[in-house]
C-alpha positions in Angstrom: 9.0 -18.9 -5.6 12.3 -17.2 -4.7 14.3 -15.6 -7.2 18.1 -15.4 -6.7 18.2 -14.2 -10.7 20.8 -11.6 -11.3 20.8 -9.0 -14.0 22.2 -9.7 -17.0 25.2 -7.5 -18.5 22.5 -4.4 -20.0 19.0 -5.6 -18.4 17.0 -3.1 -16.9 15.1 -3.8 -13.7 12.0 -4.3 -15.8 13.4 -6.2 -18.3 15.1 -8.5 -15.6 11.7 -8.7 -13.7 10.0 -9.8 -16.7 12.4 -12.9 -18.0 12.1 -13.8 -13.9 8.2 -13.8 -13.7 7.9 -15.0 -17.4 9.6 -18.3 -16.0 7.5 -18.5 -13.0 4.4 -18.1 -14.2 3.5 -21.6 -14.9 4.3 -23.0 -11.1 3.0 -19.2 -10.0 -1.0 -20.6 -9.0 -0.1 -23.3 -7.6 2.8 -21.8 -4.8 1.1 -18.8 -4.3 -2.2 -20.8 -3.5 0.0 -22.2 -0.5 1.0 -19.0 0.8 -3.0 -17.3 0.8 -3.8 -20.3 2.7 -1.4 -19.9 5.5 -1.0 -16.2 5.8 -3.3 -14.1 3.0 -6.6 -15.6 3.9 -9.1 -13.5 2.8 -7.0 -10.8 1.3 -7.9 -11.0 -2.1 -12.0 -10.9 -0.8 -10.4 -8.2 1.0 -9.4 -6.2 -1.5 -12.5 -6.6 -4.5 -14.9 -5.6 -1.5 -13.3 -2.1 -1.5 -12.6 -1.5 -5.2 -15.5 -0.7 -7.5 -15.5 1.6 -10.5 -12.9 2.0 -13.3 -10.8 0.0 -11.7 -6.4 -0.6 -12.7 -4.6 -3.9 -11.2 -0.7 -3.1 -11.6 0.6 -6.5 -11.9 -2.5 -8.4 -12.3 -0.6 -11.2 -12.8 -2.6 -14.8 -13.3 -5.5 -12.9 -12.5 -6.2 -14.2 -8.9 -8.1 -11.4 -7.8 -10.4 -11.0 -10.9 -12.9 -13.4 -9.3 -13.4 -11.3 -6.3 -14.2 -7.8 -8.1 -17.5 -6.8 -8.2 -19.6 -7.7 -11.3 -20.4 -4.4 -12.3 -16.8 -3.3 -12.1 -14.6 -2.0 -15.4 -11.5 -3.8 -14.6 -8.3 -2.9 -16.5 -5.0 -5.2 -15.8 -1.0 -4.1 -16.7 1.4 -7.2 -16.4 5.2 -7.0 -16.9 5.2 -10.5 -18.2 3.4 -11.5 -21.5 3.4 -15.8 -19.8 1.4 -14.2 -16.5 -0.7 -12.0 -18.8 -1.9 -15.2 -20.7 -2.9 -17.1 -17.8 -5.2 -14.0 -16.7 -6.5 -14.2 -19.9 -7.5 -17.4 -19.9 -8.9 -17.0 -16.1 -10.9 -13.8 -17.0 -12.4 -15.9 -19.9 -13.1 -19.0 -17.8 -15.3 -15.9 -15.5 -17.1 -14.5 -18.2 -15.4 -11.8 -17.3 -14.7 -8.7 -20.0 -11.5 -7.6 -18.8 -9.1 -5.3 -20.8 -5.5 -6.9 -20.3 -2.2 -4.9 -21.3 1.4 -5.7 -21.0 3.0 -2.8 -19.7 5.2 -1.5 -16.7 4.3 0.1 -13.2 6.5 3.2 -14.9 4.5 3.6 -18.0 0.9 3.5 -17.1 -1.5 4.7 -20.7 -4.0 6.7 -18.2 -4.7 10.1 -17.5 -5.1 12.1 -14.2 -8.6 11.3 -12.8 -9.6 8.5 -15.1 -9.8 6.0 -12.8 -12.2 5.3 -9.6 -9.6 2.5 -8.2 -5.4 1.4 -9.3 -5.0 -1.9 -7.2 -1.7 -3.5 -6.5 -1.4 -6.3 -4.7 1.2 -8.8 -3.4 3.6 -6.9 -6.1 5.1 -3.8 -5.2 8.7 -5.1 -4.2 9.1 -6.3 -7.7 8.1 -3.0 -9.1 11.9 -1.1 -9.8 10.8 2.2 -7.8 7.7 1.6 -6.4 7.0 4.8 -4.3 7.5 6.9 -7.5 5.1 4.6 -9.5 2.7 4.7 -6.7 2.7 8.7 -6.7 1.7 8.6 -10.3 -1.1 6.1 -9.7 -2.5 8.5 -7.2 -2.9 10.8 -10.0 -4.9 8.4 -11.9 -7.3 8.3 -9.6 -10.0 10.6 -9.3 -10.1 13.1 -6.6 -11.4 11.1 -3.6 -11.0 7.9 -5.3 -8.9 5.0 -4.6 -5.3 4.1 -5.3 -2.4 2.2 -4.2 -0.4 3.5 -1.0 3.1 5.3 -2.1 4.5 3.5 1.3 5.5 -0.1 -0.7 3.6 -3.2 0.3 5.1 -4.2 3.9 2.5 -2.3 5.5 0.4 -5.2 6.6 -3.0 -4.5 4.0 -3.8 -5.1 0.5 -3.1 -2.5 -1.5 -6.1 0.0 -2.0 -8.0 2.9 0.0 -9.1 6.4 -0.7 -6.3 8.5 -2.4 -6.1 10.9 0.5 -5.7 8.5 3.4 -2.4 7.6 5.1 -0.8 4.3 4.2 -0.9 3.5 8.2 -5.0 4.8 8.5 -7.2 2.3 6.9 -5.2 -1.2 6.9 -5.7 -4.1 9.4 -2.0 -4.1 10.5 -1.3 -8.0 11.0 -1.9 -8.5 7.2 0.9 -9.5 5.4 0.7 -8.3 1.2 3.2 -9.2 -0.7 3.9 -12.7 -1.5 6.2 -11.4 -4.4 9.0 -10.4 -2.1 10.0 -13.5 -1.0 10.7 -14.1 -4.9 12.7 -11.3 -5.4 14.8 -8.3 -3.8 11.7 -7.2 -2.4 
């Protein structure tokens, strides 16, 4: 799951991101499965407990988490990488779950300020190009006292969601480790 890929001459961040996670996503289930085992046990449980709502995963990404949502949530995924996006697909459909799935980027999110109730990211945010920017425009999606993503990036020992106007520091158990991502890229 570690990525040593370099740029190629003209690719963007996201467009290197993408050609990275669009080759791992077949081997993706499988490795991470090893590392929420050993040190994310119960994080994804974790994090569906405390979303609810309209509800955006940045970087769904297979779709782990879907399972752990409530039933009654609207869940809306973005994934970088078309490959990851298919095998959420196919995991959301496998659930019964109605699920609407977009490609898209962290930078250009479709939403408007206070449509959401929830914007989830989780063991992703060092692959996102400039994640505290990103995570400042989540916020906005998010209604006022809602929940969103923390603008701090994903080393701060909790899955990433928690009333908008909480420190990143006030409402995470701090011996969780997030994001599984980094160890696959610059993160």
């Amino acid at each position: 799951m570690t990525s040593t890929a370099k740029a190629r001459t003209g690719e963007t961040p996201a467009a290197r991101q993408k050609r990275v996670w669009d080759k791992a996503a077949p081997s993706y289930d499988k490795q991470i499965a090893f590392f929420e085992k050993i040190q994310f046990s119960g994080g994804r449980e974790w994090l569906g407990e405390r979303a609810h709502g309209r509800v955006l995963e940045v970087a769904i990404g297979t779709g782990r988490n879907l399972p752990h949502y409530p039933a009654d949530a609207t869940i809306t995924g973005i994934e970088l990488s078309p490959a990851m996006l298919a095998i959420a697909r196919q995991r959301a459909s496998d659930l019964g779950r109605d699920v609407d799935l977009q490609e898209g980027d962290a930078e250009h999110l479709p939403f408007g300020d206070a449509s959401l109730d929830a914007v989830v990211c989780a063991l992703s945010l060092c692959t996102i190009p400039d994640p505290a920017a990103d995570c400042c425009c989540w916020t906005t999606s998010a209604a006022p006292g809602r929940r969103s993503t923390p603008p701090s990036g994903s080393s701060n020992g909790s899955p990433s969601v928690r009333p908008a106007s909480t420190s990143p520091a006030a409402s995470s158990p701090s011996s969780r480790q997030t994001d599984s991502r980094s160890s696959k890229s610059n993160g």
